[in-house]
Structure formats: C-alpha cells, structure tokens
Backbone as CSV, one residue per row, in Angstrom:
resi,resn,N_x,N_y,N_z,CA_x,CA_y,CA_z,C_x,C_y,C_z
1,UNK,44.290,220.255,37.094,45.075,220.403,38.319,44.760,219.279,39.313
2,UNK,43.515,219.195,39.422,42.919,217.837,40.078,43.731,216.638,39.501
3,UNK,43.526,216.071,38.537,43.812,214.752,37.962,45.272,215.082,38.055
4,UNK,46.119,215.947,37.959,47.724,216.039,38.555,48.397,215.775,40.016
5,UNK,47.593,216.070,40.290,47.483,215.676,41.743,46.841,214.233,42.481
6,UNK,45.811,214.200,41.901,45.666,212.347,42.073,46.767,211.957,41.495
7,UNK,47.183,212.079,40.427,48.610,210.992,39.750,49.547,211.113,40.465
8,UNK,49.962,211.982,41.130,51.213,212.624,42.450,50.941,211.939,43.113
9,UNK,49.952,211.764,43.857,49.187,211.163,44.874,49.185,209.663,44.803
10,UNK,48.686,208.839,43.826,49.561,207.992,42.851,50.713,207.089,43.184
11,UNK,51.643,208.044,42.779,52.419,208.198,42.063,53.639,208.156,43.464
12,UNK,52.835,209.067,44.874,53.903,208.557,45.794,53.306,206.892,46.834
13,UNK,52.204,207.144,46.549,51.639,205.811,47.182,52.475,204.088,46.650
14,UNK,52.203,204.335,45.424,53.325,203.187,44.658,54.815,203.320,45.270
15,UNK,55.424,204.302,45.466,56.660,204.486,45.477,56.635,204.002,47.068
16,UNK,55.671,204.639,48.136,55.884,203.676,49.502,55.754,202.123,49.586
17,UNK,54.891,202.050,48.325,54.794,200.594,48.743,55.907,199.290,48.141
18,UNK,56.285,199.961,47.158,57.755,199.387,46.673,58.911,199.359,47.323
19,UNK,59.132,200.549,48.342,60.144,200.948,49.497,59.583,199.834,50.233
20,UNK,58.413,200.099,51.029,58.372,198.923,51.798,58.477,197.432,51.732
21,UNK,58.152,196.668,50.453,58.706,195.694,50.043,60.086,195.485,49.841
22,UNK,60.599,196.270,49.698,62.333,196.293,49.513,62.735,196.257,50.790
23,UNK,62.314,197.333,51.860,62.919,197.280,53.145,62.718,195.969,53.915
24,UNK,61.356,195.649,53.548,60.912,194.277,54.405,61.676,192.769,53.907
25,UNK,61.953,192.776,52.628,62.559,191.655,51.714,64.413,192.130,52.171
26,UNK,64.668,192.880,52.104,66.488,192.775,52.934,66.527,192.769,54.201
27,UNK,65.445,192.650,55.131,65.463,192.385,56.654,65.571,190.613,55.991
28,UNK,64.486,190.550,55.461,64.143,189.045,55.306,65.688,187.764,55.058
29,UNK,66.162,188.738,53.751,67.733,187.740,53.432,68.645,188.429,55.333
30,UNK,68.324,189.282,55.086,69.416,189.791,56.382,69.800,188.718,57.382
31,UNK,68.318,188.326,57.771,67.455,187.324,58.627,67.706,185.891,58.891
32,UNK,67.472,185.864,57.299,68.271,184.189,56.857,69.528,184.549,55.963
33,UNK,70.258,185.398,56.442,72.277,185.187,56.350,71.857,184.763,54.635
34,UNK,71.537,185.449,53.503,71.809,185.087,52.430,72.253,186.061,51.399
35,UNK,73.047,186.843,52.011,73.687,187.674,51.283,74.969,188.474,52.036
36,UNK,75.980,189.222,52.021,76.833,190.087,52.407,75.938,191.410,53.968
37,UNK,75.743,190.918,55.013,75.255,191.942,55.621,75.411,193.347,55.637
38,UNK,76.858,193.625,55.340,77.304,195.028,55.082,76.575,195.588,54.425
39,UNK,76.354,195.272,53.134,75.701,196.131,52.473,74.324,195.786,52.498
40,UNK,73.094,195.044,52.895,72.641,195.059,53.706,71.982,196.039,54.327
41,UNK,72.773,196.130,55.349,72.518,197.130,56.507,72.707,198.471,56.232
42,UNK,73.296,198.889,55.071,73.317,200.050,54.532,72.068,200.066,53.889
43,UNK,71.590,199.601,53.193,70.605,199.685,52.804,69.382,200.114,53.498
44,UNK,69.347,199.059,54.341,68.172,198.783,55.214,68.655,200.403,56.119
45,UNK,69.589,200.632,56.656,69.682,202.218,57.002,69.658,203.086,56.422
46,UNK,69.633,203.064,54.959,69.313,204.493,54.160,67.317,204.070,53.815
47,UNK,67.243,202.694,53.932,65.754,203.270,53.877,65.084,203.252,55.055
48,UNK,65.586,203.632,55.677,64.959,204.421,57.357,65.387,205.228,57.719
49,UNK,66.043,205.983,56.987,65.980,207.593,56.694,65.362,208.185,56.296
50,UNK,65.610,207.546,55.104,63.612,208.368,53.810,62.427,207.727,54.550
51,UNK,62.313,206.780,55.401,60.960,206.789,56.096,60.563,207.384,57.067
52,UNK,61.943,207.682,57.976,61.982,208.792,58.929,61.833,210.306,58.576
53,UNK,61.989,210.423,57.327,61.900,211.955,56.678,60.136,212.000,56.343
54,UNK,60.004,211.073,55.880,58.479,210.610,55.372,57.606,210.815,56.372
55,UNK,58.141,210.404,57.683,57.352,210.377,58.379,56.869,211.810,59.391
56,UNK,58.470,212.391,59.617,58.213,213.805,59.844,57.717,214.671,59.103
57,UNK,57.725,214.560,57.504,56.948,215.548,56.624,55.731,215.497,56.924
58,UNK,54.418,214.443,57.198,53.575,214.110,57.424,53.349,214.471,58.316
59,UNK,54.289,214.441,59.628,53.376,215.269,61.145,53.534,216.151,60.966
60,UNK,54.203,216.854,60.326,54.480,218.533,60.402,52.830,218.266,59.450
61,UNK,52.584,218.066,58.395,51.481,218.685,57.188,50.105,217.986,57.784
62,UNK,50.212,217.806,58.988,49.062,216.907,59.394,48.397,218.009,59.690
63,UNK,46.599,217.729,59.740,45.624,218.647,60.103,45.451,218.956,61.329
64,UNK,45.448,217.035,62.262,44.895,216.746,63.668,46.328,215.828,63.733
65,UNK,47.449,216.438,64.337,48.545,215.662,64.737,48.056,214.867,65.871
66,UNK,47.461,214.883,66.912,46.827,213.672,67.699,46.491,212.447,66.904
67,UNK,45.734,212.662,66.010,44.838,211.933,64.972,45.536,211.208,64.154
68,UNK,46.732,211.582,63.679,48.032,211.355,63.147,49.110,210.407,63.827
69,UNK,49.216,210.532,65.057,50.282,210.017,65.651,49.521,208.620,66.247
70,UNK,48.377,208.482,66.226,47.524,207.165,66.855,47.631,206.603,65.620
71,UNK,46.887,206.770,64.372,46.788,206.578,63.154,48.073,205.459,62.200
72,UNK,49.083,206.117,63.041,50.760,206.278,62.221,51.143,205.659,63.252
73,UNK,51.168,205.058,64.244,51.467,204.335,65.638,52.377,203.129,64.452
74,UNK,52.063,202.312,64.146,53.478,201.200,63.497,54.015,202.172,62.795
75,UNK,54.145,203.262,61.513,54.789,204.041,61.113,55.999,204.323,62.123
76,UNK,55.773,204.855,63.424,56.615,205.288,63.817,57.335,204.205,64.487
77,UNK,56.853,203.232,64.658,57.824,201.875,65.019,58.635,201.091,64.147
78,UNK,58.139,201.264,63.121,58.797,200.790,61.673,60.400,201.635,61.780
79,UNK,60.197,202.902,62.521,61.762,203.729,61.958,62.410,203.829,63.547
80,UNK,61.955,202.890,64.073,62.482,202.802,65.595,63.753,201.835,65.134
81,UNK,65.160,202.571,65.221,66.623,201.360,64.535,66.802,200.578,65.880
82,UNK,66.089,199.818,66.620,66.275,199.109,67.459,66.850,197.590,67.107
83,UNK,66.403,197.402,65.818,66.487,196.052,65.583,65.718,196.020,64.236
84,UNK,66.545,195.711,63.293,65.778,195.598,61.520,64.522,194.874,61.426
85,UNK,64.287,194.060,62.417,62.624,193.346,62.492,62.018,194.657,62.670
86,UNK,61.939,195.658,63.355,60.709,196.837,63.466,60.543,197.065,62.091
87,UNK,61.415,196.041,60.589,61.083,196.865,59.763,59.357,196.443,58.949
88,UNK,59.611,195.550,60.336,58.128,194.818,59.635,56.623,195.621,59.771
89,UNK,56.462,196.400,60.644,56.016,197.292,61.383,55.086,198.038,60.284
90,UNK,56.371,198.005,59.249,56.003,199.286,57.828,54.871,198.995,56.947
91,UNK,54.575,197.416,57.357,53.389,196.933,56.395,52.182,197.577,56.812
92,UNK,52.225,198.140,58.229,50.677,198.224,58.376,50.321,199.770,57.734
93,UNK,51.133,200.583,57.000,50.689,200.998,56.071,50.808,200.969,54.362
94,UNK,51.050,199.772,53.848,50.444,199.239,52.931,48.802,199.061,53.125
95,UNK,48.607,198.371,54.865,47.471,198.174,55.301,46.648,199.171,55.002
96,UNK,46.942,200.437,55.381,46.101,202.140,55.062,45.920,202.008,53.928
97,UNK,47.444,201.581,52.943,46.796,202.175,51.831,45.981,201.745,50.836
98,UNK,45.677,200.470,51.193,44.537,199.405,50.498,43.323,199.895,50.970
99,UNK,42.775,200.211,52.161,42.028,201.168,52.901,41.708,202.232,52.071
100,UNK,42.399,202.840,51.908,42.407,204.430,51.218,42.053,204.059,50.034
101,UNK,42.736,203.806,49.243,42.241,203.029,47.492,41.001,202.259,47.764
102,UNK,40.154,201.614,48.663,39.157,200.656,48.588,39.570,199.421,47.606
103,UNK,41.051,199.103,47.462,41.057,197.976,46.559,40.198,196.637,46.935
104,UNK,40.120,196.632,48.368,39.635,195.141,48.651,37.722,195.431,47.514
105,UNK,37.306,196.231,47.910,36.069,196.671,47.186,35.963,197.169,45.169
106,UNK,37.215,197.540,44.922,37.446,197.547,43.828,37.569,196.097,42.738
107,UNK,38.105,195.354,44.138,38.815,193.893,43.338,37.445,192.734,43.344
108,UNK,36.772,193.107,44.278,35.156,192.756,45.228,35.517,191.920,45.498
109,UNK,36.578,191.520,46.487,36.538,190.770,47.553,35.905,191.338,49.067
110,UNK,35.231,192.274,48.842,35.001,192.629,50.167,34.104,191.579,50.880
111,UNK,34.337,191.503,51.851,33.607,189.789,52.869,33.734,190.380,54.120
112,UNK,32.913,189.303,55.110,32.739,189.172,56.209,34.139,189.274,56.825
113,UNK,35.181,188.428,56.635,36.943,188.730,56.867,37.528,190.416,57.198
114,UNK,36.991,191.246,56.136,37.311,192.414,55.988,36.716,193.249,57.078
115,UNK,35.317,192.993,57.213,34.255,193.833,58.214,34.986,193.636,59.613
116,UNK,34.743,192.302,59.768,35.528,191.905,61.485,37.677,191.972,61.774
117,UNK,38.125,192.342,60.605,39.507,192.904,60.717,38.964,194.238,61.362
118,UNK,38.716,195.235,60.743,37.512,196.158,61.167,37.203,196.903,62.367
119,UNK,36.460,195.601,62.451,36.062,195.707,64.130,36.904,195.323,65.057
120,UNK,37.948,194.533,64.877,38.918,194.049,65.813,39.806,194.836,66.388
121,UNK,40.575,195.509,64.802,41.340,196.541,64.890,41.108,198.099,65.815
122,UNK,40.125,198.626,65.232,39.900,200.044,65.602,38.715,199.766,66.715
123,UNK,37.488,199.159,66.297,36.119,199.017,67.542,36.819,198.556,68.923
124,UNK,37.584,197.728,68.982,38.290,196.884,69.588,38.633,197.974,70.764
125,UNK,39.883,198.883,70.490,40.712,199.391,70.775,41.768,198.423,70.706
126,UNK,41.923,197.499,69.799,43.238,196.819,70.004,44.556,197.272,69.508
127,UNK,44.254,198.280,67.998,45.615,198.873,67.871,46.298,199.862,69.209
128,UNK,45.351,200.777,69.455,45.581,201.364,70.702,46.544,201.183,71.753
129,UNK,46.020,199.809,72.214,46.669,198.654,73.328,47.720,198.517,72.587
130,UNK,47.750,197.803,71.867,48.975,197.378,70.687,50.113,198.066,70.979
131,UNK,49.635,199.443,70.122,50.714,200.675,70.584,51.303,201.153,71.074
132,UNK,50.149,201.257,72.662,50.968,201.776,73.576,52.204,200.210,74.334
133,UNK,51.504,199.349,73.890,51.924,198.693,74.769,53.826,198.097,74.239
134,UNK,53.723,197.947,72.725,54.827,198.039,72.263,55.406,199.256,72.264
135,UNK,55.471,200.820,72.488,56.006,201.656,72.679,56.615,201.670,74.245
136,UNK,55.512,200.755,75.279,56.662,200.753,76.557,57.786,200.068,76.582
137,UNK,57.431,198.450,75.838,59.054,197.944,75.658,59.546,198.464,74.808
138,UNK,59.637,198.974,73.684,60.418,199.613,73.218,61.114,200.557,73.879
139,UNK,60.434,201.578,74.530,61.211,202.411,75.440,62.181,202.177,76.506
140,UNK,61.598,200.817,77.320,61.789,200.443,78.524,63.321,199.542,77.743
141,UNK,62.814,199.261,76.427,64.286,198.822,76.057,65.478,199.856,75.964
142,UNK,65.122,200.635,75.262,66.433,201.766,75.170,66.811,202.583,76.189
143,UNK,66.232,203.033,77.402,66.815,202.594,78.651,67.136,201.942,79.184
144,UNK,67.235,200.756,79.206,68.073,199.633,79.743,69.303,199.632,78.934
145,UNK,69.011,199.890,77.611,70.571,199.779,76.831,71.187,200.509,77.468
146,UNK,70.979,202.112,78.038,71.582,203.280,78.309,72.144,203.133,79.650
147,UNK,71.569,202.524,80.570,72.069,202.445,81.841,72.547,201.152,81.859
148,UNK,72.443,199.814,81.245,72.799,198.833,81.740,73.923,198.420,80.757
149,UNK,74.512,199.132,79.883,75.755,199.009,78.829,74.995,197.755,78.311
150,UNK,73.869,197.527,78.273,73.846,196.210,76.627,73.271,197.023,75.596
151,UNK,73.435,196.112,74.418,72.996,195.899,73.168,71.545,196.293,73.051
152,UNK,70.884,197.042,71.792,69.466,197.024,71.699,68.820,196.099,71.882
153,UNK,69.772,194.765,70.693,68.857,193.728,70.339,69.059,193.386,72.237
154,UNK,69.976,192.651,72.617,69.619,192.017,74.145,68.811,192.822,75.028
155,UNK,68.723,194.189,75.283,67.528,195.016,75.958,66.314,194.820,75.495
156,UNK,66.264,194.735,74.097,64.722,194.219,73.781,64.501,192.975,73.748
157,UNK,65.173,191.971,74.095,64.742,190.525,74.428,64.537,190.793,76.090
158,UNK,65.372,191.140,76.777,64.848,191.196,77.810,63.611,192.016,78.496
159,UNK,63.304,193.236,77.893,61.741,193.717,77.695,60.799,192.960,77.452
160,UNK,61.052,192.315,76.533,59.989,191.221,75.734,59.395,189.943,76.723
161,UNK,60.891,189.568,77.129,60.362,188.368,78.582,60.216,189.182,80.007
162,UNK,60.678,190.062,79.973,60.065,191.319,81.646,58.611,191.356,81.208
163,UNK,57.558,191.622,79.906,56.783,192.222,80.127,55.804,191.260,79.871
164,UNK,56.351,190.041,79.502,55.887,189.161,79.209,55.622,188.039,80.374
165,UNK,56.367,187.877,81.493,56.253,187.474,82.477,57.044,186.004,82.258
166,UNK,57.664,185.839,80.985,58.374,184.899,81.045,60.173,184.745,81.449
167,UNK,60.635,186.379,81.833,61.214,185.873,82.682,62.430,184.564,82.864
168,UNK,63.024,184.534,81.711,64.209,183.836,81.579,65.476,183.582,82.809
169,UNK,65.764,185.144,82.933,66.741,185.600,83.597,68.097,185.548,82.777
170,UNK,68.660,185.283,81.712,69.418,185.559,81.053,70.101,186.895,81.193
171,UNK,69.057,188.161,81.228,69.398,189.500,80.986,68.856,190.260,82.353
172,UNK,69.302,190.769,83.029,69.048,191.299,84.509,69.451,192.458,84.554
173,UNK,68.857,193.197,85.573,69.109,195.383,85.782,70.215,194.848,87.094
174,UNK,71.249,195.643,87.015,72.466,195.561,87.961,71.996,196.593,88.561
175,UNK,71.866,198.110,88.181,71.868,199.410,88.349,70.662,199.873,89.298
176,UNK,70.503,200.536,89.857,69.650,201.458,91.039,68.600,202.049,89.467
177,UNK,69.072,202.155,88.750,67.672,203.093,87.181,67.423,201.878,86.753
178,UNK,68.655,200.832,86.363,67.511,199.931,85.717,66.675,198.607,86.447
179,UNK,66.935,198.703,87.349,65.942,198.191,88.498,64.448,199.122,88.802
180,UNK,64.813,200.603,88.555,63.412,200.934,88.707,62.677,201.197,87.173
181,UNK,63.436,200.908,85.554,62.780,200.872,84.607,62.306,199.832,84.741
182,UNK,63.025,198.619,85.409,62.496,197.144,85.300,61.129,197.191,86.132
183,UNK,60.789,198.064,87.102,59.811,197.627,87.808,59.070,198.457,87.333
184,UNK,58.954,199.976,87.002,57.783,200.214,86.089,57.168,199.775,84.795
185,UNK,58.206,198.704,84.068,58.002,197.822,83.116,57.286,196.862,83.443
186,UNK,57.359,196.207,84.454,56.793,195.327,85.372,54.897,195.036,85.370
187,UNK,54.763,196.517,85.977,53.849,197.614,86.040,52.725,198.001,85.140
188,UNK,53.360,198.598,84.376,53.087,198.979,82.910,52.697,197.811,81.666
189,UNK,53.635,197.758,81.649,53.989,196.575,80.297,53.074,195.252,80.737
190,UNK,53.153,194.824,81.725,52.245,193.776,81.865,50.788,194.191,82.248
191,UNK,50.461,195.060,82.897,49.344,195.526,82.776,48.460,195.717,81.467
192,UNK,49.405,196.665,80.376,48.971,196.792,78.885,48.777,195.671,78.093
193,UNK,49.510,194.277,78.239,49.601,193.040,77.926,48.517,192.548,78.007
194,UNK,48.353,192.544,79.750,47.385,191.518,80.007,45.850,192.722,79.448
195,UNK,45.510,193.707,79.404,44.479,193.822,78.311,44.578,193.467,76.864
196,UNK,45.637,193.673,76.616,45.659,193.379,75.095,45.133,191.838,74.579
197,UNK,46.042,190.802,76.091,45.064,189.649,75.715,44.094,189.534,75.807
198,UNK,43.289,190.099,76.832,42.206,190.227,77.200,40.814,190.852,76.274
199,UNK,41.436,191.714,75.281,41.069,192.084,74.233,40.745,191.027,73.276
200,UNK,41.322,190.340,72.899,41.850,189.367,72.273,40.436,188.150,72.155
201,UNK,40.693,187.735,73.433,40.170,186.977,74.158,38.661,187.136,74.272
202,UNK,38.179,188.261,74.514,37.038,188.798,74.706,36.210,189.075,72.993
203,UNK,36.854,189.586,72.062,36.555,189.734,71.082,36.232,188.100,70.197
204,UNK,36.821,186.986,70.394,36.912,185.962,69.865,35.501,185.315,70.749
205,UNK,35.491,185.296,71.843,34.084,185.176,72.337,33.068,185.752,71.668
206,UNK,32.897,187.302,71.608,31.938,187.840,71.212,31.763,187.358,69.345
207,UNK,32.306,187.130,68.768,32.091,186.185,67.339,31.508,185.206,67.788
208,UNK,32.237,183.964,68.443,31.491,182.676,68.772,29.971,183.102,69.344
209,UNK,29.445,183.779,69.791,28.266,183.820,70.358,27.517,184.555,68.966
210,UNK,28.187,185.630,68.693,27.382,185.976,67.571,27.165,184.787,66.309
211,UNK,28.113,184.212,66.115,27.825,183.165,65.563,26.953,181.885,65.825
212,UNK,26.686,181.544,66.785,25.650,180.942,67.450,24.206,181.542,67.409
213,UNK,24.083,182.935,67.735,22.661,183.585,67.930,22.628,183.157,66.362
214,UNK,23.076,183.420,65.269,23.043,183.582,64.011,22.370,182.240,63.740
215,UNK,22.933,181.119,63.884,22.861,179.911,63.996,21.629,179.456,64.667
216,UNK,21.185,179.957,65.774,19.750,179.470,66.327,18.976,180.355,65.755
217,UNK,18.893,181.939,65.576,18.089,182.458,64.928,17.979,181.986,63.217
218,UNK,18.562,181.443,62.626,18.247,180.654,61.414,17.064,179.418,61.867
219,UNK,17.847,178.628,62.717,17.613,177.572,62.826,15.774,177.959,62.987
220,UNK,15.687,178.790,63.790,14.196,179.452,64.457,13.579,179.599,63.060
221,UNK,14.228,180.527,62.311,13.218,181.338,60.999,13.262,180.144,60.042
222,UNK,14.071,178.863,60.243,13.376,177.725,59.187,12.129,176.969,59.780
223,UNK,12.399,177.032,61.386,11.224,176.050,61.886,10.341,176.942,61.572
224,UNK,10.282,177.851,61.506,8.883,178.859,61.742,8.220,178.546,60.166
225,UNK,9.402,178.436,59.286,9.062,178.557,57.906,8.298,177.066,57.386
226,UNK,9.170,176.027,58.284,8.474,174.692,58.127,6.966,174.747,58.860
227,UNK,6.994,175.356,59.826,5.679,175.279,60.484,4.211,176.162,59.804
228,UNK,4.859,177.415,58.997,4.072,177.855,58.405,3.376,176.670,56.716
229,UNK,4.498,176.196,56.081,4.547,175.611,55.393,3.309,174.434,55.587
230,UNK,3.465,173.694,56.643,2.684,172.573,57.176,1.231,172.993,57.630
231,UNK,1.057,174.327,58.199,-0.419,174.974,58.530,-1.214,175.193,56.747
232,UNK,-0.670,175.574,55.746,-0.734,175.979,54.632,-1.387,174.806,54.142
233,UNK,-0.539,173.192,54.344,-1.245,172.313,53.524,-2.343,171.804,54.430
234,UNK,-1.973,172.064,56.076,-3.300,171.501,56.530,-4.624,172.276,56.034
235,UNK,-4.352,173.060,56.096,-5.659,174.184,55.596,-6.187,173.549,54.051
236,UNK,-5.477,173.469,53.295,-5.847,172.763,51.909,-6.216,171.343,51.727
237,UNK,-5.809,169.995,53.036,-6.078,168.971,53.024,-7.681,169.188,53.909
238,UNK,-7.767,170.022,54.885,-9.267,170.284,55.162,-10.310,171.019,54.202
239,UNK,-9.351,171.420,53.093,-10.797,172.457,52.001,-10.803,170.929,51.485
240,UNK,-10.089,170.417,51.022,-10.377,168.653,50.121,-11.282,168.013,50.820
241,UNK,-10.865,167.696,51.546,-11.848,166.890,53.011,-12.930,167.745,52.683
242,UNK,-13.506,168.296,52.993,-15.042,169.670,52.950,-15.500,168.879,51.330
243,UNK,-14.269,169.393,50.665,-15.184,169.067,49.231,-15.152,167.812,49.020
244,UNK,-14.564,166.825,49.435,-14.924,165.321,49.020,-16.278,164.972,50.157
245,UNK,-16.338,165.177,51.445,-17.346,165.218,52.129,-18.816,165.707,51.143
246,UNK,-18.623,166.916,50.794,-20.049,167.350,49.621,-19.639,166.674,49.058
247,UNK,-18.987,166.368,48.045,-19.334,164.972,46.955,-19.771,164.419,46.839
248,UNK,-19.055,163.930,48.296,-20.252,162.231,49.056,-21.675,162.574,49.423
249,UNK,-21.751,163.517,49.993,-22.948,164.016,50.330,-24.185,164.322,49.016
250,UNK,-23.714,164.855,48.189,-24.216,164.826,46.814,-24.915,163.729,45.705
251,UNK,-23.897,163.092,46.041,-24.121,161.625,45.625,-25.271,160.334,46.134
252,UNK,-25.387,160.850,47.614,-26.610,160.207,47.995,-27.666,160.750,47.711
C-alpha cells in the first residue's frame, strides 16, 4: 500500500512537472510570435485551469493552510491570468520539487551554491518580501484595470513603474479610486521594494565579509602552521648544534 502510493506520488509529481514545461514553453513561442496565438492561448488557458484546480485541491487537503499559502506564494501567482508571463511563476515549484526528492543530493551535486540559495531564500525572508510585494502590484493592478477601463497587461506595466519609482507617465489614475490605489501603491509597493532591495543588498554583503573572515582566518591558520613548522626545525637545528658542540668537545 506504501510503495502504491509513493508511485502515485510519483507519478503526479512527473505529471506537474511536464505541465509546467509545456505551460512555460507556449508562453515562450507565444512570446516570440512563432506559432498561431489562438490556439496558443487556449492552451495556455486550459492549463491554468488544471493548475488552478491543483491548486485549490491542495489548500483545501492542507494540514497548516497558513503554512501552505506562504509556501505556495508563486503557485498562486503562476494562476493569476493577468498576463501569460505569471506563467513563469510555476517553476518555483519544480523548485519544491527537487527539494522534496533531494535530487540535488541524490545526483551529489550538493555545494556551497545550494546551502546559500537556502539561506537567501527562506533565512533571508526574501521570498516573503517577494510575495507580498508582487501580490500588491498585482492587486494594485487589477484595480486599476477595474476603475480605470485599461487592459491587465497596461495596469500591470503601470504598477510595475508606480512601484518602482520609475514612473514613465505613459499610464495615469484619472479617477478619485484610482488615484487613491495609486497612492497606497505608492506607499506600500515601494516600501516592500525598497526592503526587498535592501534584502538583497544586505545579504550580498554578509557573503563578502564572510568570505573574507574565511580568507584571513585561513590565511592566520597557515601562518600559525608556518610558524609552528619553523619552531620545530629550530628546536632540531639546536639538538644538532648541542650534539656537534659534544663532538667537538669530545674530541679534544
């Protein structure tokens, strides 16, 4: 019953990760115009259905739905139809599921690379930031679509430079709501930003220094090792000295 259930288990893990290569590879031609979009986009919308079904089966059968919904944070951005790029989103659980299998440790590539993804990711709090912080433009986008009659894709370019502080002006709030989504976006979104770089930023420091202590503390445990090394032969060029001294001494 066990070993039926690992193979299920298996057995649907392969099957997400083949979906997700498929979904991510027809954004890709979508992307670069190399095929019929129509069908296409059917595609790419029937498989964000079964990921959207996928994904509600899972919060419903979850143990710690808190635990779940932080966890599953790109999951649920992956099936956000804002724009077929969120379908990229879907990789970061391939990411889990290499995690879960231990392939990187199976294949023994496990390295220093792997440890500090690691730490970046989760020690960090950078998915966290990440999350929330792409869930405000995202949001802050589909209200603006709603009150300001545009397009997803143009609401989320203009989220993207509102929260970004770059600020084009291309795309502007006419409306009394989307003047005040724009300014709690403002608010928000750049606030979450500027930690996220800050995250960023701070973490890439803390390597360089650790890499340095690493670097002088070597550097230390060879001098120490040369210095022990050099006490060792002085000690043995003074027992010689002693005994060629009696020699000489002998000899007279």
């Amino acid at each position: 019953m066990l070993k039926r259930k690992k193979h299920r288990l298996m057995a649907y893990h392969v099957g997400v990760t083949l979906l997700t290569l498929l979904s991510v590879g027809l954004v890709v031609v979508l992307l670069m115009g190399w095929g019929p979009s129509s069908l296409e986009l059917r595609w790419i919308n029937g498989l964000l259905v079964v990921f959207a079904v996928d994904y509600a089966v899972r919060f419903v059968m979850a143990k710690n739905r808190k635990i779940f919904l932080i966890k599953s944070a790109f999951d649920l951005l992956g099936i956000i139809p804002l724009h077929p790029v969120f379908v990229f989103f879907r990789l970061g659980r391939l990411v889990r599921l290499i995690r879960y299998h231990h392939l990187f440790w199976r294949l023994r590539i496990t390295s220093k690379w792997t440890r500090a993804y690691h730490q970046f990711i989760y020690k960090t709090g950078f998915i966290y930031l990440f999350s929330i912080s792409v869930s405000i433009i995202v949001l802050s986008a589909f209200l603006f679509s709603l009150t300001e009659k545009q397009s997803l894709a143009n609401s989320l370019w203009w989220a993207m430079t509102t929260a970004t502080t770059v600020g084009y002006g291309d795309e502007t709030p006419h409306t009394a709501f989307g003047k005040i989504i724009a300014s709690v976006l403002m608010v928000g979104g750049i606030g979450f930003i500027g930690l996220l770089t800050s995250t960023i930023s701070g973490f890439v420091a803390d390597r360089g220094h650790q890499v340095v202590a690493k670097q002088e503390d070597q550097e230390q445990a060879d001098l120490n090792q040369l210095l022990a090394k050099i006490e060792v032969l002085t000690e043995k060029v003074d027992h010689l000295q002693h005994q060629l001294d009696a020699t000489k001494h002998q000899a007279k």
